[in-house]
PDB file with one MODEL, atoms N, CA, C and O in Angstrom:
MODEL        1
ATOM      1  N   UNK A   1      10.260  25.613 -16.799  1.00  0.00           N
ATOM      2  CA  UNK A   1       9.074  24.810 -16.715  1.00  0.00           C
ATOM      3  C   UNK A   1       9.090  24.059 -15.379  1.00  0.00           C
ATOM      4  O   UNK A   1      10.053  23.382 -15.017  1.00  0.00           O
ATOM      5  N   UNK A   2       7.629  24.268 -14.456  1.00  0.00           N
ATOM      6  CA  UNK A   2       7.740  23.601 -13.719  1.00  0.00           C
ATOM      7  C   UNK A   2       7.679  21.664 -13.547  1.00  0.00           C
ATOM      8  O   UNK A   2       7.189  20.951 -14.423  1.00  0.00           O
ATOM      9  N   UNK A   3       8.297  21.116 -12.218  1.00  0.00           N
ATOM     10  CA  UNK A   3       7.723  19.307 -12.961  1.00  0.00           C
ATOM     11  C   UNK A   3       6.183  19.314 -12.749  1.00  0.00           C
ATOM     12  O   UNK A   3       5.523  19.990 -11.960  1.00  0.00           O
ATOM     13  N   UNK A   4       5.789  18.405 -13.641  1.00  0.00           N
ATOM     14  CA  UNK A   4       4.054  18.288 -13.341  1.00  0.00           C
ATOM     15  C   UNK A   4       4.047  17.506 -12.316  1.00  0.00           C
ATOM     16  O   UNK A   4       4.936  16.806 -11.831  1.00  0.00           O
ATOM     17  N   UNK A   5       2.658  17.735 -11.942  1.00  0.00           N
ATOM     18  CA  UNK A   5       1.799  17.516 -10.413  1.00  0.00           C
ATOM     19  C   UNK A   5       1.362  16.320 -10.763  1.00  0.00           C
ATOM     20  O   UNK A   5       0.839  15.908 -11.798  1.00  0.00           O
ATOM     21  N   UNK A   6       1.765  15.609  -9.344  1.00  0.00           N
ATOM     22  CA  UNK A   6       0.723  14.103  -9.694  1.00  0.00           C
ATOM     23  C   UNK A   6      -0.581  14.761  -9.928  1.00  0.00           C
ATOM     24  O   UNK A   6      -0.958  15.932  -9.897  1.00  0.00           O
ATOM     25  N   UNK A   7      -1.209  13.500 -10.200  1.00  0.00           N
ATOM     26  CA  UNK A   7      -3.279  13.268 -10.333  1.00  0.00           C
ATOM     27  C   UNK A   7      -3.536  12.758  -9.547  1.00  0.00           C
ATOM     28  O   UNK A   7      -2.839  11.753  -9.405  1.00  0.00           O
ATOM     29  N   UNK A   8      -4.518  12.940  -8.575  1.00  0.00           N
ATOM     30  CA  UNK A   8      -4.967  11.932  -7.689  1.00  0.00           C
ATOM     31  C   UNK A   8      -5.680  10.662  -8.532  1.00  0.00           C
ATOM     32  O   UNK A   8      -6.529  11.085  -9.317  1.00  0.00           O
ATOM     33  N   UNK A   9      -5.540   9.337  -8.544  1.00  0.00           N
ATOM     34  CA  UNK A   9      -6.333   8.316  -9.456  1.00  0.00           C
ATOM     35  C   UNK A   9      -7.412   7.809  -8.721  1.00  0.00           C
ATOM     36  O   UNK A   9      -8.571   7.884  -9.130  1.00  0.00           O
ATOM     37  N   UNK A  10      -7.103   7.317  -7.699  1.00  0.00           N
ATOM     38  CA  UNK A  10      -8.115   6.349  -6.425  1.00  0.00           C
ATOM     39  C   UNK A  10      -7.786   6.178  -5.219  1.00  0.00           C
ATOM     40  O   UNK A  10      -6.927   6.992  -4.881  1.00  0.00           O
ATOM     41  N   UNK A  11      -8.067   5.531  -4.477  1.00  0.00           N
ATOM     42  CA  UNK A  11      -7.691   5.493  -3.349  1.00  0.00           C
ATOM     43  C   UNK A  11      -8.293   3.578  -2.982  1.00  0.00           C
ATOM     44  O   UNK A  11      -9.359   3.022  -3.245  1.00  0.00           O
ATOM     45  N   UNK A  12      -7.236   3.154  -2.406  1.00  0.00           N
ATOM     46  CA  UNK A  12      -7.279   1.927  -2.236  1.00  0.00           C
ATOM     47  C   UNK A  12      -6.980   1.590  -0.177  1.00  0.00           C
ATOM     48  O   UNK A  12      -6.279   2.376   0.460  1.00  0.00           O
ATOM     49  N   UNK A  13      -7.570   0.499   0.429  1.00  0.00           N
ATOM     50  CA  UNK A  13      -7.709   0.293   1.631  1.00  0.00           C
ATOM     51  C   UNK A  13      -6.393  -1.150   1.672  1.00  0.00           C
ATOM     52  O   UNK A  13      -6.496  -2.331   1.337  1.00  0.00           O
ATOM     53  N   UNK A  14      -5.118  -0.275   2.295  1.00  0.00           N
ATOM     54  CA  UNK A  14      -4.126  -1.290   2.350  1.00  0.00           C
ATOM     55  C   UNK A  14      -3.994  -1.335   3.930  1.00  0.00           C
ATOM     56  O   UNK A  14      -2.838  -1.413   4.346  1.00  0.00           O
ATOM     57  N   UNK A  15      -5.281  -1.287   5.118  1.00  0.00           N
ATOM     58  CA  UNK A  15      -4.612  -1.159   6.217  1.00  0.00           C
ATOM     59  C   UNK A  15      -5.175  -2.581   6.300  1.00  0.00           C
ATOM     60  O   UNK A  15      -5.926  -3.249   5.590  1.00  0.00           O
ATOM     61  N   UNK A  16      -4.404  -2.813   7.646  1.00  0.00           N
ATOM     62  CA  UNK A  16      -4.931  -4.444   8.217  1.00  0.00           C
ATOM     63  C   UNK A  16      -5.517  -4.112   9.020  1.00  0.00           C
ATOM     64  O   UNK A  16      -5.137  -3.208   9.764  1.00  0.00           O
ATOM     65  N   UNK A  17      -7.018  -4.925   9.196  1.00  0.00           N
ATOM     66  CA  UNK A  17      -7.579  -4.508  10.038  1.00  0.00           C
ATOM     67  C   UNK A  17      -7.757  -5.364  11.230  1.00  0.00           C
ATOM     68  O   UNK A  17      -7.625  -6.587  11.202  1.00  0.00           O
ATOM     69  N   UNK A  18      -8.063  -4.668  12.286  1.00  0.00           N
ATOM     70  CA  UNK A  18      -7.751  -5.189  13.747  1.00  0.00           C
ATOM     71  C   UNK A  18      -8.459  -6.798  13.590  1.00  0.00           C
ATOM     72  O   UNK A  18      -7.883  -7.821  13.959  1.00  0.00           O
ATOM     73  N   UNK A  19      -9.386  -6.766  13.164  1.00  0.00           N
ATOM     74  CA  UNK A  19     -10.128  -8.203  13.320  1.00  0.00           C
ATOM     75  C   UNK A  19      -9.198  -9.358  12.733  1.00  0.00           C
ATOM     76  O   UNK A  19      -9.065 -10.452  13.283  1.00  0.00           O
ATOM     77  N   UNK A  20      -8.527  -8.952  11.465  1.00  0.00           N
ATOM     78  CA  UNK A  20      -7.191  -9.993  11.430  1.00  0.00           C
ATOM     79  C   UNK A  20      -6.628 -10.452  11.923  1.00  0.00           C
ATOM     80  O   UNK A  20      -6.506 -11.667  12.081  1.00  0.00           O
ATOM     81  N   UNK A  21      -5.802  -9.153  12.553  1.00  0.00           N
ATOM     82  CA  UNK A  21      -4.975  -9.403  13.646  1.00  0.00           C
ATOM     83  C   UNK A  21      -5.163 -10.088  14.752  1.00  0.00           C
ATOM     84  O   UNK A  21      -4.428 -11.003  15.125  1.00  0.00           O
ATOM     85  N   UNK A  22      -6.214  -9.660  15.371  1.00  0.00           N
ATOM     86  CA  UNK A  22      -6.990 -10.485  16.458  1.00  0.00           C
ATOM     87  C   UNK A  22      -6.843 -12.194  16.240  1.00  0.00           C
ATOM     88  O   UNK A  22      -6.293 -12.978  17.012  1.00  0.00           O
ATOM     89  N   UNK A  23      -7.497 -12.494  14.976  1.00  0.00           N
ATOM     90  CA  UNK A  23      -7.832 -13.364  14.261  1.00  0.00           C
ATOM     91  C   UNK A  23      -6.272 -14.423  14.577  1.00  0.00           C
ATOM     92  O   UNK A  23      -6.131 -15.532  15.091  1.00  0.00           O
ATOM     93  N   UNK A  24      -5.691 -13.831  14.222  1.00  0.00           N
ATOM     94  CA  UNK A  24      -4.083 -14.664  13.946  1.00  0.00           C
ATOM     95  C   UNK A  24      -3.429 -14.443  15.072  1.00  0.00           C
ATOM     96  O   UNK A  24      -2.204 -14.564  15.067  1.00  0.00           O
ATOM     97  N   UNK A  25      -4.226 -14.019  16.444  1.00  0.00           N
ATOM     98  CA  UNK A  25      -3.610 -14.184  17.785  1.00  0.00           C
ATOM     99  C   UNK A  25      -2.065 -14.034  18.374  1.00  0.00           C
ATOM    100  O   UNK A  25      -1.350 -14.826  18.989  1.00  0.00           O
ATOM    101  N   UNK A  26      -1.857 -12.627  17.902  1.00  0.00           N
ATOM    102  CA  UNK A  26      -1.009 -12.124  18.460  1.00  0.00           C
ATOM    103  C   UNK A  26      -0.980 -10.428  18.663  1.00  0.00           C
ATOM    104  O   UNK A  26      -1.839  -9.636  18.276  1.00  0.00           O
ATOM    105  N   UNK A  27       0.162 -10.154  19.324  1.00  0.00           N
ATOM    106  CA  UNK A  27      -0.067  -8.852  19.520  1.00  0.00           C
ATOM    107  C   UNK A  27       1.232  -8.388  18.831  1.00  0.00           C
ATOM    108  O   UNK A  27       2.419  -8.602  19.073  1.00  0.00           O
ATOM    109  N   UNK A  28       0.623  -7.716  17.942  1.00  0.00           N
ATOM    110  CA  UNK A  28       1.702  -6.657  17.096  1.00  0.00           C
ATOM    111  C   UNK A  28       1.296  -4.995  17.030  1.00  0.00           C
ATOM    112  O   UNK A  28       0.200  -4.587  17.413  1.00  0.00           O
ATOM    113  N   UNK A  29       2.239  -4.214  16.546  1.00  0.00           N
ATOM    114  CA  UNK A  29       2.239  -3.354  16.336  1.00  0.00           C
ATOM    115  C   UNK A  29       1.615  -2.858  15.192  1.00  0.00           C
ATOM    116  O   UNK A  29       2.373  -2.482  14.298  1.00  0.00           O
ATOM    117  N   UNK A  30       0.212  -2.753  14.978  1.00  0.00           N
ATOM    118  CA  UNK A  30      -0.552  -2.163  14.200  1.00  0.00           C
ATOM    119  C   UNK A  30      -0.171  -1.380  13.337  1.00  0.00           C
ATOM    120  O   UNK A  30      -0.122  -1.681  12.145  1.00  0.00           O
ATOM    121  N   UNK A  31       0.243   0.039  13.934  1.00  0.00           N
ATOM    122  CA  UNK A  31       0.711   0.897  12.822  1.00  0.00           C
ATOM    123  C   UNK A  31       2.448   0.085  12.186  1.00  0.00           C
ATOM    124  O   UNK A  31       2.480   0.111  10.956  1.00  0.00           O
ATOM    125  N   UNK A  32       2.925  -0.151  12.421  1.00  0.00           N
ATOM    126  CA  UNK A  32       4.314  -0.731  11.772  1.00  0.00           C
ATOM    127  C   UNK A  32       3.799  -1.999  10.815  1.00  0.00           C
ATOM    128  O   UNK A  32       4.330  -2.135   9.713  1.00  0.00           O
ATOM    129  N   UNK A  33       3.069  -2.650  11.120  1.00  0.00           N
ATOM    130  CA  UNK A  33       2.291  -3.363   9.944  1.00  0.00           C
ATOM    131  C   UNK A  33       1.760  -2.739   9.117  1.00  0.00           C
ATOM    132  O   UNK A  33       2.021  -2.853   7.920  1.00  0.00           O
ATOM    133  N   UNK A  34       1.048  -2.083   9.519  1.00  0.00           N
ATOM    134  CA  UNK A  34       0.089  -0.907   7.749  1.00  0.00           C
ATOM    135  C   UNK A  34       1.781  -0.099   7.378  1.00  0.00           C
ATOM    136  O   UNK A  34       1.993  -0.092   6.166  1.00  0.00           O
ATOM    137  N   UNK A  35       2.829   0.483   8.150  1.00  0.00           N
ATOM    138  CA  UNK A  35       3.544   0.627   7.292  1.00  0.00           C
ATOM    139  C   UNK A  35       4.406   0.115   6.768  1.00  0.00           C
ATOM    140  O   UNK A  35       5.079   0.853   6.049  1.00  0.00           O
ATOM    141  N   UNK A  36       4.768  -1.189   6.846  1.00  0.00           N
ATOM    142  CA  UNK A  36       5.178  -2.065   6.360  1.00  0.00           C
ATOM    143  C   UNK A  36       4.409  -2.405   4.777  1.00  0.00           C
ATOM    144  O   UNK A  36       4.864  -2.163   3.659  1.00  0.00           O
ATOM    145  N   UNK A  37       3.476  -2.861   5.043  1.00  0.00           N
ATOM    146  CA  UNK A  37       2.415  -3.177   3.870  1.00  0.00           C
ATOM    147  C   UNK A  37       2.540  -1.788   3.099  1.00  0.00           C
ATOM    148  O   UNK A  37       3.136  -1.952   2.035  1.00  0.00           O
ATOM    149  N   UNK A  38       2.221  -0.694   3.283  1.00  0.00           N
ATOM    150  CA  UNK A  38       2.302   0.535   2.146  1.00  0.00           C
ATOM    151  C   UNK A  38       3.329   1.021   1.962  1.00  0.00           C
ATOM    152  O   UNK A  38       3.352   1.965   1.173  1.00  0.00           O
ATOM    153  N   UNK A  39       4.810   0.514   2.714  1.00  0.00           N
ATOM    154  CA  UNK A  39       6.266   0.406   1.741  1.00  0.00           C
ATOM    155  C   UNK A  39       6.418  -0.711   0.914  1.00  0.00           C
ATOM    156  O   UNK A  39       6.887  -0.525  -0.208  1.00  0.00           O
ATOM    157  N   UNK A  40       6.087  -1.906   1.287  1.00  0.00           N
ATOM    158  CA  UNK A  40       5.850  -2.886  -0.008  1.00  0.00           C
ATOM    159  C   UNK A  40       4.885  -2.553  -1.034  1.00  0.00           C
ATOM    160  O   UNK A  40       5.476  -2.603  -2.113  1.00  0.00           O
ATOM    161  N   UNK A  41       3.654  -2.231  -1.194  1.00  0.00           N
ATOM    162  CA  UNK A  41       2.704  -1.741  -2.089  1.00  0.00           C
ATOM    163  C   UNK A  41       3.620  -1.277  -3.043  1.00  0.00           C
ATOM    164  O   UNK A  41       4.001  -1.837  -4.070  1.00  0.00           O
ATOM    165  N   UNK A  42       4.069   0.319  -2.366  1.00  0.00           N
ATOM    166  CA  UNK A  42       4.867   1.324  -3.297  1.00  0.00           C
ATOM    167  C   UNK A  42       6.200   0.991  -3.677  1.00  0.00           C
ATOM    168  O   UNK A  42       6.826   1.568  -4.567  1.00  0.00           O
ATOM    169  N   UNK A  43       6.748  -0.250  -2.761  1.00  0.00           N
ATOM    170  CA  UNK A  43       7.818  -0.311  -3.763  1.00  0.00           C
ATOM    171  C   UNK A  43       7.467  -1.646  -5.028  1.00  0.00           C
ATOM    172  O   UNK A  43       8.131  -2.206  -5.900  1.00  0.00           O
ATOM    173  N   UNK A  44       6.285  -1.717  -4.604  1.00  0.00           N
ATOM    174  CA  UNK A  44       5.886  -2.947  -6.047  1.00  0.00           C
ATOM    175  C   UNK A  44       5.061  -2.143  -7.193  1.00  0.00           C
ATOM    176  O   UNK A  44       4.356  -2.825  -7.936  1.00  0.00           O
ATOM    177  N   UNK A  45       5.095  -0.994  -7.348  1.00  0.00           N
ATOM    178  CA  UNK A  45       4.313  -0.394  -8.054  1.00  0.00           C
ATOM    179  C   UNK A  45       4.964   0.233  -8.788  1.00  0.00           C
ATOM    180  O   UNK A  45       6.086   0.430  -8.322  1.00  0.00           O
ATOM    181  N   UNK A  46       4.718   0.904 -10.293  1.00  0.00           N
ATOM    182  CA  UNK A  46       6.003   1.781 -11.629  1.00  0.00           C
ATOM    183  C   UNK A  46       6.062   2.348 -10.800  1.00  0.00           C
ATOM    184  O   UNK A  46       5.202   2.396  -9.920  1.00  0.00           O
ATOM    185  N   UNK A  47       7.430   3.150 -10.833  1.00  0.00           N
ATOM    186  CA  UNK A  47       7.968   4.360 -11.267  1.00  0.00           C
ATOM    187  C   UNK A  47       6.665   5.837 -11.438  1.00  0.00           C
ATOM    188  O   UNK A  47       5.808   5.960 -12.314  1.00  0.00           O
ATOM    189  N   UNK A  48       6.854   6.434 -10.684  1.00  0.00           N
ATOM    190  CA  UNK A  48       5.946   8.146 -10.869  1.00  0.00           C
ATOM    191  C   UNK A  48       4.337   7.764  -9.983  1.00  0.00           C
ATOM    192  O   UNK A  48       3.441   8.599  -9.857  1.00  0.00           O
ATOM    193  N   UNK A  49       4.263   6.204  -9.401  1.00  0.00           N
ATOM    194  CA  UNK A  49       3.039   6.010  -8.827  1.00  0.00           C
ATOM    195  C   UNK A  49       3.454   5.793  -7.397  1.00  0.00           C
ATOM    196  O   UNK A  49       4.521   5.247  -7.116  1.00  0.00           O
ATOM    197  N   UNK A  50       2.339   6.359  -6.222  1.00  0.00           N
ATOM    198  CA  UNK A  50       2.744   6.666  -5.296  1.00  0.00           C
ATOM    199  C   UNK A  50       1.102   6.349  -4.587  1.00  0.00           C
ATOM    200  O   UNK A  50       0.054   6.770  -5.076  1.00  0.00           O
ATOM    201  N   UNK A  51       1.218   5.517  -3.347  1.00  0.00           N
ATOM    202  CA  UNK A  51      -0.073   5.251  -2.472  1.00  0.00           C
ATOM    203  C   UNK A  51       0.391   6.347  -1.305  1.00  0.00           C
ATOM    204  O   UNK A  51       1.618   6.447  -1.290  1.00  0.00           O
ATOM    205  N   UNK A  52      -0.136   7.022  -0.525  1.00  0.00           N
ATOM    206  CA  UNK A  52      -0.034   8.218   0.598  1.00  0.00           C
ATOM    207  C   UNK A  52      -0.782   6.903   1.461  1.00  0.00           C
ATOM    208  O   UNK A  52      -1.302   5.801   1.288  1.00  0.00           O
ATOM    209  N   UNK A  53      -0.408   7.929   2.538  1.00  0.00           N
ATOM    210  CA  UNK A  53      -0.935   6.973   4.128  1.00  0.00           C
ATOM    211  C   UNK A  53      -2.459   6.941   3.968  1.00  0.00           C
ATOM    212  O   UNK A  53      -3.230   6.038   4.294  1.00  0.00           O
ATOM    213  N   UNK A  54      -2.758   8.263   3.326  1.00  0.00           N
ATOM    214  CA  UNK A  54      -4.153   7.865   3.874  1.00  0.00           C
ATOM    215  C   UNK A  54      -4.712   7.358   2.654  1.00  0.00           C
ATOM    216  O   UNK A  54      -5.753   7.925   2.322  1.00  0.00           O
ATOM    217  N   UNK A  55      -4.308   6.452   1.900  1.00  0.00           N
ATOM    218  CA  UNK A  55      -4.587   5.533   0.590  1.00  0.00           C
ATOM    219  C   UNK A  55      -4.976   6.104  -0.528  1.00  0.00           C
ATOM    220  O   UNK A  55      -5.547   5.403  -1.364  1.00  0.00           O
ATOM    221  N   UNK A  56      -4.770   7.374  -0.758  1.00  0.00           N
ATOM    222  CA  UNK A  56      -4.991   8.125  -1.936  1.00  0.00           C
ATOM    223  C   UNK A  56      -3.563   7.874  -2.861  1.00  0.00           C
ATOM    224  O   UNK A  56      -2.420   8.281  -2.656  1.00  0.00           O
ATOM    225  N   UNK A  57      -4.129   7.018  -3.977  1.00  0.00           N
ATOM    226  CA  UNK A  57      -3.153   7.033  -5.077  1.00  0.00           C
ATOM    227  C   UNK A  57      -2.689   8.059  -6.180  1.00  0.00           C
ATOM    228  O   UNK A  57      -3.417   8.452  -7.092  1.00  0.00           O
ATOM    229  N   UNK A  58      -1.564   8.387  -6.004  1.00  0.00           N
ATOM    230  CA  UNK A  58      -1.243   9.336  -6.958  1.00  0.00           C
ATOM    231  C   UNK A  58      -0.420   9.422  -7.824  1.00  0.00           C
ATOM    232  O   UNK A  58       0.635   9.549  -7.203  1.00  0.00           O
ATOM    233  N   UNK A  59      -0.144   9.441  -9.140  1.00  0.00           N
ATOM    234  CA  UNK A  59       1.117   9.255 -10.581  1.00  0.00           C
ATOM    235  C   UNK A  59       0.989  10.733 -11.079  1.00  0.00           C
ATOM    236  O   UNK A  59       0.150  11.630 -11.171  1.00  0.00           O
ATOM    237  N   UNK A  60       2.041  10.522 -11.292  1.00  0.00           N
ATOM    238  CA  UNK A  60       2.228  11.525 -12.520  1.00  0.00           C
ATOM    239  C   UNK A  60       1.954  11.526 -13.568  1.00  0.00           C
ATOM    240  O   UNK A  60       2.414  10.678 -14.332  1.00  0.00           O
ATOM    241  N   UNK A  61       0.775  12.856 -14.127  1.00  0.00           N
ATOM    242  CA  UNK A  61       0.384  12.310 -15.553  1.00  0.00           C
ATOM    243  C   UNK A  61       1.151  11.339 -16.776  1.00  0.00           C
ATOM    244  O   UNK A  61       0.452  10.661 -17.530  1.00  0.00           O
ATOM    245  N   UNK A  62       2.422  11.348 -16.870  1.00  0.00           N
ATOM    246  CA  UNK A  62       2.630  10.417 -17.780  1.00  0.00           C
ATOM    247  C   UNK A  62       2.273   9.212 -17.731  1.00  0.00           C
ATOM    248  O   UNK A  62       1.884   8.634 -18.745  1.00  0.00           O
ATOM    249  N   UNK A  63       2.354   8.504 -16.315  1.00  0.00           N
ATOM    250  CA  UNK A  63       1.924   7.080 -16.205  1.00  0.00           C
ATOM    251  C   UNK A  63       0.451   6.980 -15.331  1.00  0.00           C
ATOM    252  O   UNK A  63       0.282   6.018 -14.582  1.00  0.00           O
ATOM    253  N   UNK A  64      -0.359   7.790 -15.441  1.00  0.00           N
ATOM    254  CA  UNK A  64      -1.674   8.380 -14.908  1.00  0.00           C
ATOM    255  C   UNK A  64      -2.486   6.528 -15.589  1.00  0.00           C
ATOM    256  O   UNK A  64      -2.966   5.584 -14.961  1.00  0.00           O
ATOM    257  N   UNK A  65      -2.308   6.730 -16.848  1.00  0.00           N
ATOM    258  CA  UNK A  65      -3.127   5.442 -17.454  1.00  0.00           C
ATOM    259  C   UNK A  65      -2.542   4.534 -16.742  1.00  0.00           C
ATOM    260  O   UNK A  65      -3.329   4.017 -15.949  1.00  0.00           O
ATOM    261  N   UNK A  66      -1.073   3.963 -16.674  1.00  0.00           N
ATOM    262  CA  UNK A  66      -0.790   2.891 -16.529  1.00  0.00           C
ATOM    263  C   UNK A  66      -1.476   2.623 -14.508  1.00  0.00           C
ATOM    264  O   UNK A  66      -1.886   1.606 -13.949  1.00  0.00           O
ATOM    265  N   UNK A  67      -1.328   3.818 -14.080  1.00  0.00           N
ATOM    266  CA  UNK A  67      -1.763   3.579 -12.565  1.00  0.00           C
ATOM    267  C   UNK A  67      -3.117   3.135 -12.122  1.00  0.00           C
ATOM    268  O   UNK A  67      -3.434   2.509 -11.112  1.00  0.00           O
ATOM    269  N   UNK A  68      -4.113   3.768 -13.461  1.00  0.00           N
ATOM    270  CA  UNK A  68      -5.384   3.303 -13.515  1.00  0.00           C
ATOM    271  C   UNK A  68      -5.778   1.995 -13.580  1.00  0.00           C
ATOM    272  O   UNK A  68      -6.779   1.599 -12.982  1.00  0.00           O
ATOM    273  N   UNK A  69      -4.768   0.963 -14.557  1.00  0.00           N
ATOM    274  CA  UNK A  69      -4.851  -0.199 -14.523  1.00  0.00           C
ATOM    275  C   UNK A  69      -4.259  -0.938 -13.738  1.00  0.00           C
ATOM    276  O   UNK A  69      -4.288  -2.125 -14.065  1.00  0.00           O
ATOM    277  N   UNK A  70      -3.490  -0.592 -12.410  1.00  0.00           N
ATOM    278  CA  UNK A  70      -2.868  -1.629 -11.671  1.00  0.00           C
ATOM    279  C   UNK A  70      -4.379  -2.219 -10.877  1.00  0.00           C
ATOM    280  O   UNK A  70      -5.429  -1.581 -10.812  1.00  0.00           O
ATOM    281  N   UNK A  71      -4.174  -3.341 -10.426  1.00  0.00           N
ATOM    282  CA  UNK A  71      -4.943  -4.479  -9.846  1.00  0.00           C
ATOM    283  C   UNK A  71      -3.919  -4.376  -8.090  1.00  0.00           C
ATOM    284  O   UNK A  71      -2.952  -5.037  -7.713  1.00  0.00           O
ATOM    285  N   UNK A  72      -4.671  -3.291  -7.423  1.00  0.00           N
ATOM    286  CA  UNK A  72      -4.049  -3.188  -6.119  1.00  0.00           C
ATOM    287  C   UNK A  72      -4.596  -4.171  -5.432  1.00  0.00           C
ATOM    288  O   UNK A  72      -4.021  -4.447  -4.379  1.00  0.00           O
ATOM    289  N   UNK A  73      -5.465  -4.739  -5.688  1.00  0.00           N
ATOM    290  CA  UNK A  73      -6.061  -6.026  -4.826  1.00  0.00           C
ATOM    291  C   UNK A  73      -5.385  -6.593  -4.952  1.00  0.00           C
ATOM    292  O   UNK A  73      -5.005  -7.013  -3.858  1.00  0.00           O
ATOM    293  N   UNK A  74      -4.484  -7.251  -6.268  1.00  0.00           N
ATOM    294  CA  UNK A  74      -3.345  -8.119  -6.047  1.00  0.00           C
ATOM    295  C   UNK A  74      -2.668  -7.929  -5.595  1.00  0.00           C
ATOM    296  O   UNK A  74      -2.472  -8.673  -4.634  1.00  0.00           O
ATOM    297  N   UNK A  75      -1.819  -6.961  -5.787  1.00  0.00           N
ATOM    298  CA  UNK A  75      -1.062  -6.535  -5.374  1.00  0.00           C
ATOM    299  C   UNK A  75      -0.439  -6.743  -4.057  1.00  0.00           C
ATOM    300  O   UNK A  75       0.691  -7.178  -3.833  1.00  0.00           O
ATOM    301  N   UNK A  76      -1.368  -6.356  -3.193  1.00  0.00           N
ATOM    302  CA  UNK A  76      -2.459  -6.922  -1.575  1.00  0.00           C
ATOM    303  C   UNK A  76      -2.115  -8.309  -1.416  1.00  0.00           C
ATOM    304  O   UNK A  76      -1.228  -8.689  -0.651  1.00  0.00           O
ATOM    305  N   UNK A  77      -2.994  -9.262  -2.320  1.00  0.00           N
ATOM    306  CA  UNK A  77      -3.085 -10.220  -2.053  1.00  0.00           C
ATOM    307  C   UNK A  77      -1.448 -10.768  -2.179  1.00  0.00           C
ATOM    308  O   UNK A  77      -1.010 -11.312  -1.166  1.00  0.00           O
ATOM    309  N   UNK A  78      -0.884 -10.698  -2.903  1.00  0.00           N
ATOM    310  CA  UNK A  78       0.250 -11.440  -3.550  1.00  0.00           C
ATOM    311  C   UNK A  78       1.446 -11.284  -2.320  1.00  0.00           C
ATOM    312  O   UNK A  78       2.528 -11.864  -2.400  1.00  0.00           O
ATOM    313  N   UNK A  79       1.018 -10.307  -1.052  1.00  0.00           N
ATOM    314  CA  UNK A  79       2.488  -9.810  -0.040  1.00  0.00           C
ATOM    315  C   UNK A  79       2.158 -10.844   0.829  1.00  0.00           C
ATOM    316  O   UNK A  79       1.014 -11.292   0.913  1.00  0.00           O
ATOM    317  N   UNK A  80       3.379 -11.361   1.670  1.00  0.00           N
ATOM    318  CA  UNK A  80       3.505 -12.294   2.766  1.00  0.00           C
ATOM    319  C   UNK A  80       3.251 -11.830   3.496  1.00  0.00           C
ATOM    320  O   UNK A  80       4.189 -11.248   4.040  1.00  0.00           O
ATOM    321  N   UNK A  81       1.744 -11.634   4.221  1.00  0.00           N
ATOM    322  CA  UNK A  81       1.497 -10.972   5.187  1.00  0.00           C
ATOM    323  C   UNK A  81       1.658 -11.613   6.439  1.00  0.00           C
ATOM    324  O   UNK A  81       1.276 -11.154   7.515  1.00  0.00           O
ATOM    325  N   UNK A  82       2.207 -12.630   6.269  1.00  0.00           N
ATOM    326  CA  UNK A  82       2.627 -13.846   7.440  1.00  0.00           C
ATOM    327  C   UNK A  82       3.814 -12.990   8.048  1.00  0.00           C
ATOM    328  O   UNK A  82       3.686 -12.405   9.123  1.00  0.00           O
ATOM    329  N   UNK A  83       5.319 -12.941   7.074  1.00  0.00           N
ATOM    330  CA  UNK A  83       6.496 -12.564   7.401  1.00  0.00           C
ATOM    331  C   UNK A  83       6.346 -10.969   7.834  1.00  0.00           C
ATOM    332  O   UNK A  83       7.219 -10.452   8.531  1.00  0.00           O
ATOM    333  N   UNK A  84       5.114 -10.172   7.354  1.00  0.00           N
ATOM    334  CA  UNK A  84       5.409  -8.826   7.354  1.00  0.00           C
ATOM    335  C   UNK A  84       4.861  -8.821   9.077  1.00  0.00           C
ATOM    336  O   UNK A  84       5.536  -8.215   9.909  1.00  0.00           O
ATOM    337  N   UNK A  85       3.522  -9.591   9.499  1.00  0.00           N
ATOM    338  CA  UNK A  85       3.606  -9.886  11.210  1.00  0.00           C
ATOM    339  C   UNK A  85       4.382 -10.066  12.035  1.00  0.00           C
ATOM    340  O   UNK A  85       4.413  -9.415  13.079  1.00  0.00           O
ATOM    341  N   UNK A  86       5.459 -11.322  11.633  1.00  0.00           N
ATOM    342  CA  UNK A  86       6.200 -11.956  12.137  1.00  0.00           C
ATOM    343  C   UNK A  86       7.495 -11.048  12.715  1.00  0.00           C
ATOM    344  O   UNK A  86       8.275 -11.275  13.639  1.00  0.00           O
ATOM    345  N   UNK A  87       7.362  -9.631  11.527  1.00  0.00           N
ATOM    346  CA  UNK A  87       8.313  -8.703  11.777  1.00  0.00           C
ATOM    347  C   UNK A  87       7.935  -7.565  12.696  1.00  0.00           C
ATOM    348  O   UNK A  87       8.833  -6.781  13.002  1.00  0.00           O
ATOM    349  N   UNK A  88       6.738  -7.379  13.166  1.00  0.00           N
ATOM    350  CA  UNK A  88       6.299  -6.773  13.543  1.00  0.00           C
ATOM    351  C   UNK A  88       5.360  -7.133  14.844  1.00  0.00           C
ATOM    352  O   UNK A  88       4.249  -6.604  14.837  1.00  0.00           O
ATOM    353  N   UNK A  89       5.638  -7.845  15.787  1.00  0.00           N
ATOM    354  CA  UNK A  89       5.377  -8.403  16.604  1.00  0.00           C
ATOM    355  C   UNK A  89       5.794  -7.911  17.925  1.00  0.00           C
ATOM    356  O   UNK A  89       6.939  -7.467  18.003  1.00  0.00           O
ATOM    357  N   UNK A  90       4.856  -7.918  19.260  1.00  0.00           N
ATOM    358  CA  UNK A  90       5.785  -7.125  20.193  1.00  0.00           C
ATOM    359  C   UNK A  90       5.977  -8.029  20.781  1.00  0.00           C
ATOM    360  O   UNK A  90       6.727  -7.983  21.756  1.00  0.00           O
TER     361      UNK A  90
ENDMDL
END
């Protein structure tokens, strides 16, 4: 038996966008911030659920429901996006 295939569920917008950045007046490294932010996402998320770069969420049918109900806006909201700059700064 093969393992089953994720599902695609949704797709969620975890990049930062330039006007932020701008905003909070400094110069960082753009892409190392969005991947920063979508290794925290995925490592705050169950087991078998998985965000891709280009924000398509995907689980494995067993936890397909439970992925449907995460609240990625919080998720979002709830990361120190202060420290994740601060790390990422040129």
């Amino acid at each position: 038996m093969s393992d089953p295939q994720p599902v695609e569920i949704r797709t969620v917008a975890y990049t930062v966008s330039a006007d932020y950045l701008a905003s909070v007046g400094g110069d960082f490294d753009a892409r190392g911030v969005d991947d920063a932010v979508l290794d925290r996402l995925n490592a705050d998320l169950p087991e078998g659920i998985e965000v891709r770069r280009d924000g398509r969420v995907f689980a494995l049918p067993d936890v397909a429901d439970a992925a449907r109900a995460v609240d990625f806006d919080q998720l979002l909201a709830d990361m120190d996006l202060d420290q994740i700059l601060a790390e990422h700064g040129r």
